[in-house]
Structure formats: C-alpha cells, structure tokens
Residue frames as qw, qx, qy, qz and C-alpha x, y, z in Angstrom:
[[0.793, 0.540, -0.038, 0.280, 53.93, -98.83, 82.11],
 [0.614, -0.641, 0.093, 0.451, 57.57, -98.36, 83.29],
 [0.098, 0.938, -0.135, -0.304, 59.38, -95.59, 81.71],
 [0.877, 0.093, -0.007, 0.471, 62.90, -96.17, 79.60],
 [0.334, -0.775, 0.162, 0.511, 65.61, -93.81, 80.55],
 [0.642, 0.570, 0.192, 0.475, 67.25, -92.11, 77.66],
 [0.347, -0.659, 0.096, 0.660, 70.08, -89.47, 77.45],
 [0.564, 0.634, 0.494, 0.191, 69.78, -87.53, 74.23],
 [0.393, 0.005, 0.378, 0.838, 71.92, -84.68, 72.35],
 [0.345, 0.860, 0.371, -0.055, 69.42, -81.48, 71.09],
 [0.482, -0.115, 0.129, 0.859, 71.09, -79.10, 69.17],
 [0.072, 0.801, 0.317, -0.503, 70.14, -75.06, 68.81],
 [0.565, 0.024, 0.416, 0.712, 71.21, -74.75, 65.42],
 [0.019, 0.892, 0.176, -0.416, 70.94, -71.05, 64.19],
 [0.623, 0.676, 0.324, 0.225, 71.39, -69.67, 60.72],
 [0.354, 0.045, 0.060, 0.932, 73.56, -66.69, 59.33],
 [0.220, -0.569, -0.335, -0.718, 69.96, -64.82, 59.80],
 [0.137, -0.230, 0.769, -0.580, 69.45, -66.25, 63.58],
 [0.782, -0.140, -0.189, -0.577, 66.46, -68.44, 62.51],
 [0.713, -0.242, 0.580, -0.309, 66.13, -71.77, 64.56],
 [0.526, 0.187, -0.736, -0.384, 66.31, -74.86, 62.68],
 [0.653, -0.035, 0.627, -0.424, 62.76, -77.06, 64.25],
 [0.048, 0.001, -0.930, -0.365, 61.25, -80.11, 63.02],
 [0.775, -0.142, 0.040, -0.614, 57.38, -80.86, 62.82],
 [0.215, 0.126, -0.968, -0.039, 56.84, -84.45, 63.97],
 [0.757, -0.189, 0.216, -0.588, 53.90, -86.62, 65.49],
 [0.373, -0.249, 0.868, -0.212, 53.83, -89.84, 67.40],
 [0.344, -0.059, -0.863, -0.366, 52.07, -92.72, 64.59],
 [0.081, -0.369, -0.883, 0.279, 49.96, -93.72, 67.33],
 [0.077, 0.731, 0.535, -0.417, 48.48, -90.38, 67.55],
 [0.581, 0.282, 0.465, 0.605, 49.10, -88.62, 63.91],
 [0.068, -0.860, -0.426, -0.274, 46.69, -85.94, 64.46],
 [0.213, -0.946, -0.236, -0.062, 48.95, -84.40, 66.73],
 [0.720, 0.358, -0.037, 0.594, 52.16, -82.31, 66.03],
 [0.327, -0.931, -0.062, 0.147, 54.87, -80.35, 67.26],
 [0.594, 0.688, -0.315, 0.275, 57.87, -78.85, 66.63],
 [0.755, -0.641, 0.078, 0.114, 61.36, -79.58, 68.13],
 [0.223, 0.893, -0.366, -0.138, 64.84, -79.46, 67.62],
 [0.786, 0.316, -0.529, 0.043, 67.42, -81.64, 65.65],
 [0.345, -0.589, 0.615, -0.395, 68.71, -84.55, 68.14],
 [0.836, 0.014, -0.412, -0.362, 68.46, -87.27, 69.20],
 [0.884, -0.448, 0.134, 0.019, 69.73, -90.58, 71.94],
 [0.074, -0.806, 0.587, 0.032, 73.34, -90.81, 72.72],
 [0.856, 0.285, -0.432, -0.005, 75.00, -94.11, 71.48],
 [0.745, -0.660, -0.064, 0.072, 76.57, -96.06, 74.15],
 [0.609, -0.199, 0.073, 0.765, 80.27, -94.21, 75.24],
 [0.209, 0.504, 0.193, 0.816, 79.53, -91.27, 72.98],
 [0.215, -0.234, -0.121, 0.941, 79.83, -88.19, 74.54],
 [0.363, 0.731, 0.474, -0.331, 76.54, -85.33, 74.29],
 [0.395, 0.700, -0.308, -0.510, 78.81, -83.16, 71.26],
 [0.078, 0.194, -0.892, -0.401, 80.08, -86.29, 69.27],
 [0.327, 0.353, 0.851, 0.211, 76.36, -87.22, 69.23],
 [0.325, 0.777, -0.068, -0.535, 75.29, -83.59, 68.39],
 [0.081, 0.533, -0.631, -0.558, 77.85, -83.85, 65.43],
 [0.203, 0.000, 0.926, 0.319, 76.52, -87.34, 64.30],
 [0.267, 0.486, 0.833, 0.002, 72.86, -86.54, 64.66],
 [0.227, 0.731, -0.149, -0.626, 73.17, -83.02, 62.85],
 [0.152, -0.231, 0.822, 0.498, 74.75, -85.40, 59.86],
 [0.137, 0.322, 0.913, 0.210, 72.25, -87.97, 59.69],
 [0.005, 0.587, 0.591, -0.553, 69.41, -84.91, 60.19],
 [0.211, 0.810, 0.166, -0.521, 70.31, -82.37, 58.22],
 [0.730, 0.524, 0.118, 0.423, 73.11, -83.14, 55.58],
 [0.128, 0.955, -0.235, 0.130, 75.18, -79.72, 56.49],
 [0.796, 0.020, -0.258, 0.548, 78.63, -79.75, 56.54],
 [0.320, 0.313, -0.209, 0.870, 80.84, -76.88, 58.50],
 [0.473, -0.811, -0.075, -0.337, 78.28, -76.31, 61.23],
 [0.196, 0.428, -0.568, 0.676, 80.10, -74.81, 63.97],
 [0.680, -0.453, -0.575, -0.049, 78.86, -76.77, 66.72],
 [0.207, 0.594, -0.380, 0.678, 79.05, -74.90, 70.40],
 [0.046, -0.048, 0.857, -0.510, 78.70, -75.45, 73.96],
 [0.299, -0.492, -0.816, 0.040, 76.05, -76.77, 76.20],
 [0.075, 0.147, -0.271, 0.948, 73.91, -74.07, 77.07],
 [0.710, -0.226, 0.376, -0.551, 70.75, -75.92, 79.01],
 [0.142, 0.017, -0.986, 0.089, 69.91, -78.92, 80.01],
 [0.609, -0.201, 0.253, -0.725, 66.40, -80.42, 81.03],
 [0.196, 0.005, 0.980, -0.030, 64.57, -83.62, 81.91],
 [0.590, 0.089, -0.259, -0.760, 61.33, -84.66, 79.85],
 [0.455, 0.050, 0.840, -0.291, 58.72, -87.06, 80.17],
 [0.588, 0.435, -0.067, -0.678, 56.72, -88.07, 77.31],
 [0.699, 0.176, 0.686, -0.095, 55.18, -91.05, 75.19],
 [0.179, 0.649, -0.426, -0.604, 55.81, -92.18, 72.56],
 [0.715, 0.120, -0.530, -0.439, 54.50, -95.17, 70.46],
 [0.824, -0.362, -0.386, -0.202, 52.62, -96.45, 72.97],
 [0.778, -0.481, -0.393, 0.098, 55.74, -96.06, 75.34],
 [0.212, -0.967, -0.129, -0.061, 57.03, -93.70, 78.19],
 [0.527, 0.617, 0.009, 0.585, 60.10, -92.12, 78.25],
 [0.555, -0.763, -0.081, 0.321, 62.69, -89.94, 80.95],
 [0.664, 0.399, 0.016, 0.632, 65.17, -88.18, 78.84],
 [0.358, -0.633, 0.155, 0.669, 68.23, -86.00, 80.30],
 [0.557, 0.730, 0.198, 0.343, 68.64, -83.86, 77.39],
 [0.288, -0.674, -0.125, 0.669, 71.36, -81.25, 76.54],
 [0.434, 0.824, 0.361, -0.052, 71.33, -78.43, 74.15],
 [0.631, 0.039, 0.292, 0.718, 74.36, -77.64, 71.91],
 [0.438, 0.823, -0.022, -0.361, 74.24, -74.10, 70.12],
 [0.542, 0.249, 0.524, 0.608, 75.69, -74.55, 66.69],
 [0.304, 0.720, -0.032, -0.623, 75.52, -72.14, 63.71],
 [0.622, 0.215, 0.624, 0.421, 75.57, -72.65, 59.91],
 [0.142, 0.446, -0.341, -0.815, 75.56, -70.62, 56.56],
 [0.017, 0.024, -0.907, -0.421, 74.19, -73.68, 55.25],
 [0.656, 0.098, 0.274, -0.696, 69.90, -73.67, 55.00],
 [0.634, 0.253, -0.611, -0.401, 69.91, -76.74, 52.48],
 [0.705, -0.298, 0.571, -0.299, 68.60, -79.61, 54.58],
 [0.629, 0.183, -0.726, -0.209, 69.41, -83.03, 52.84],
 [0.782, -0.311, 0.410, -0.352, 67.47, -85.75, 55.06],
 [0.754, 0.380, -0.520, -0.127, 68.79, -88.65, 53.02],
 [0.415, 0.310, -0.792, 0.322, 71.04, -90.25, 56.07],
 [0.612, -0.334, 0.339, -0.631, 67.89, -90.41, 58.44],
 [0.189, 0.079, 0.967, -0.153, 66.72, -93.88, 59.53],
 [0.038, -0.284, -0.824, -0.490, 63.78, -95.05, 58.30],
 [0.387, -0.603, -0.658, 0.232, 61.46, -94.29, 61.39],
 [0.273, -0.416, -0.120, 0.859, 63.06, -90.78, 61.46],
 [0.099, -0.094, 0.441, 0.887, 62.31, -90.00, 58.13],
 [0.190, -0.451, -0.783, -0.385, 58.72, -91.17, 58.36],
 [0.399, -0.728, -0.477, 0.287, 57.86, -89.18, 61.34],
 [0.198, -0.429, -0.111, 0.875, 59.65, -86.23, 60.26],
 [0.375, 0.739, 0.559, 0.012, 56.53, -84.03, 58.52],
 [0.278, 0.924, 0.013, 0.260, 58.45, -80.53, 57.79],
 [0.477, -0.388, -0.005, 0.788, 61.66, -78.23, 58.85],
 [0.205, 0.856, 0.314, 0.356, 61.67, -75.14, 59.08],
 [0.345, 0.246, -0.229, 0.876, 63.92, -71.94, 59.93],
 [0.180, -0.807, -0.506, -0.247, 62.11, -69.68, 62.33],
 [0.216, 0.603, -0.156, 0.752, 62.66, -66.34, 63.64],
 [0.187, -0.168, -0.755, 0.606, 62.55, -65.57, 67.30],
 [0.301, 0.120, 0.192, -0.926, 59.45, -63.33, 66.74],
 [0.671, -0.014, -0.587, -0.453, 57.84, -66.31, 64.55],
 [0.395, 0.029, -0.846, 0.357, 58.58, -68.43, 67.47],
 [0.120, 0.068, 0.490, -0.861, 57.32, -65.79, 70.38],
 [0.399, 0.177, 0.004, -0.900, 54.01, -65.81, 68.30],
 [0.445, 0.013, -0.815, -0.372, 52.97, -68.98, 66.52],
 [0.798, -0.190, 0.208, -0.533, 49.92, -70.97, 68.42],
 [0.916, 0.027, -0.399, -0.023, 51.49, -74.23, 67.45],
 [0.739, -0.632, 0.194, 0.126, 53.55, -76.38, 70.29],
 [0.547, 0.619, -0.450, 0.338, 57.01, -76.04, 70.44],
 [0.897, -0.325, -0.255, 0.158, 59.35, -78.01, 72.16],
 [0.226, -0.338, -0.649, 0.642, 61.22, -77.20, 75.09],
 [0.007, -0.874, -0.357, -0.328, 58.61, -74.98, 75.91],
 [0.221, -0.872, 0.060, 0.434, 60.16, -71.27, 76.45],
 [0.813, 0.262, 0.235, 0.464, 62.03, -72.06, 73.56],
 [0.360, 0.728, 0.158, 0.561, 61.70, -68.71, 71.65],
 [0.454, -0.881, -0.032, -0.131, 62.42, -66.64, 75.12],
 [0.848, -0.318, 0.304, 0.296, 65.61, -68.84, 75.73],
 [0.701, 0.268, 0.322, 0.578, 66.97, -68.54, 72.06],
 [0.090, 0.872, 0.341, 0.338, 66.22, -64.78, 72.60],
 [0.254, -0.941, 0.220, -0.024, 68.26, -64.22, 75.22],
 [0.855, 0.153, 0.405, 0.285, 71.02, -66.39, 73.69],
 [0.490, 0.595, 0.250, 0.586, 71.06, -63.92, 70.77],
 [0.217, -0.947, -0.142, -0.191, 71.06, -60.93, 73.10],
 [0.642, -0.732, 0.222, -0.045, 73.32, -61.96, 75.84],
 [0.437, 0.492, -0.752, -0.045, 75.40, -64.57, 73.93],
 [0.701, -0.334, -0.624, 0.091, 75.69, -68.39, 75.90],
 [0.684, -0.711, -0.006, -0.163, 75.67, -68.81, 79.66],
 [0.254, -0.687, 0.605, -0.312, 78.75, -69.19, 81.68],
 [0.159, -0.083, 0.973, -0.148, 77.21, -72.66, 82.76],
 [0.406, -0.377, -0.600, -0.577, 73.87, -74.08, 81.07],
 [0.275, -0.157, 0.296, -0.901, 70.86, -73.39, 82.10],
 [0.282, 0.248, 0.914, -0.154, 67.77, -75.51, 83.49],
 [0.235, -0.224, -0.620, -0.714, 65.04, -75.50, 80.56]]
C-alpha cells in the first residue's frame, strides 16, 4: 500500500493551570484501540502551519482568545489509518488559553465521530498514565517547555 503524504498543524495548547489539552481517538477499523493526541490537523492547500493551527483550534475546540505561539518541534510520523498509510511532517504550535470550555460543534462529521473524550492533563498525569500518548515523550517535552520556556529553534520530536 503506498503511503499519502500529509503536512499537518498540532497545537500544544496549555491552560492557565499548564494542563495539556489531548484528545482520545481510535481508527473505526480498529475501535478497540485508543490514544491520545493533540488538537490538529492537515494543512489546506497555501495555508501556512499557524493559519491552520488557528483554523483547526476553531473547528476543535470552540475557544476564542487562545494565544497561539511559535513552532517549537517538528516530527515525521508514519501511521494507518482506515485501512490507509500515511507520512505526515507535523509541527507543533504552543498556544495558551483561560478558556477550558471545549465546544466541538464546528468539527466535521468524521472528526466528531472519532473523537471519544478531551481532556486537560497535568505534566505529572502525563509522566504517569499507562495509556498511549501521542508524540511519544510528550509529557517530558511539555515539561521542559514549562521549565525552560520555548526553544530558540524547534526541536526534533
């Protein structure tokens, strides 16, 4: 099966507490199994990686006034995904909000059916949980993030 290339937007969005803001999802094909990741999604053709942060924080979350901020990694992923494979350049925005009220209401249909939960999570809930989380190092990354402040130049995930 030959792969489709995708370039995709992730954003680190982070509360007025510093909790994360993941999704649970699973792939239909295989239901039984879930993980969490962070709001994002495929750039739209011409758009730019923050003007699709900004759109797919909208349609994701409902918040208004998130302070969207730089790119601070980048990585490539492989992975399947109803039934087909996938190469995505991703990059990772930090943001912040005051806002916790998610309103999903402006998802797509397909989004909304595949997203199973959101949740805030602390960096120690993160460091500790047995369930997968996407990029993996996440909770290490957003840790030093909160320590250090961003990189200079992102970093490889």
């Amino acid at each position: 099966m030959t792969a489709k290339h995708r370039k995709a937007s992730r954003i680190l969005l982070l509360d007025g507490q510093d909790r994360l803001l993941l999704f649970r999802g699973s792939d239909p094909v295989v239901p039984d199994v879930t993980w969490w990741f962070t709001p994002g999604g495929g750039l739209e053709p011409g758009e730019s990686t923050r003007e699709a942060a900004v759109r797919e924080l909208a349609e994701e979350t409902g918040l208004r006034g998130v302070d969207l901020g730089p790119v601070v990694a980048y990585d490539t992923v492989s992975y399947s995904f109803r039934e087909q494979r996938y190469e995505q350049e991703q990059w990772f925005h930090l943001a912040r909000t005051v806002e916790t009220v998610l309103d999903h209401s402006r998802m797509g249909r397909d989004e909304h059916a595949e997203l199973l939960a959101a949740r805030w999570w602390t960096v120690e809930e993160l460091g500790e949980t047995a369930e997968t989380i996407y990029p993996i190092g996440l909770a290490d990354f957003v840790g030093r993030l909160l320590a250090e402040g961003p990189p200079v130049t992102p970093v490889r995930l």
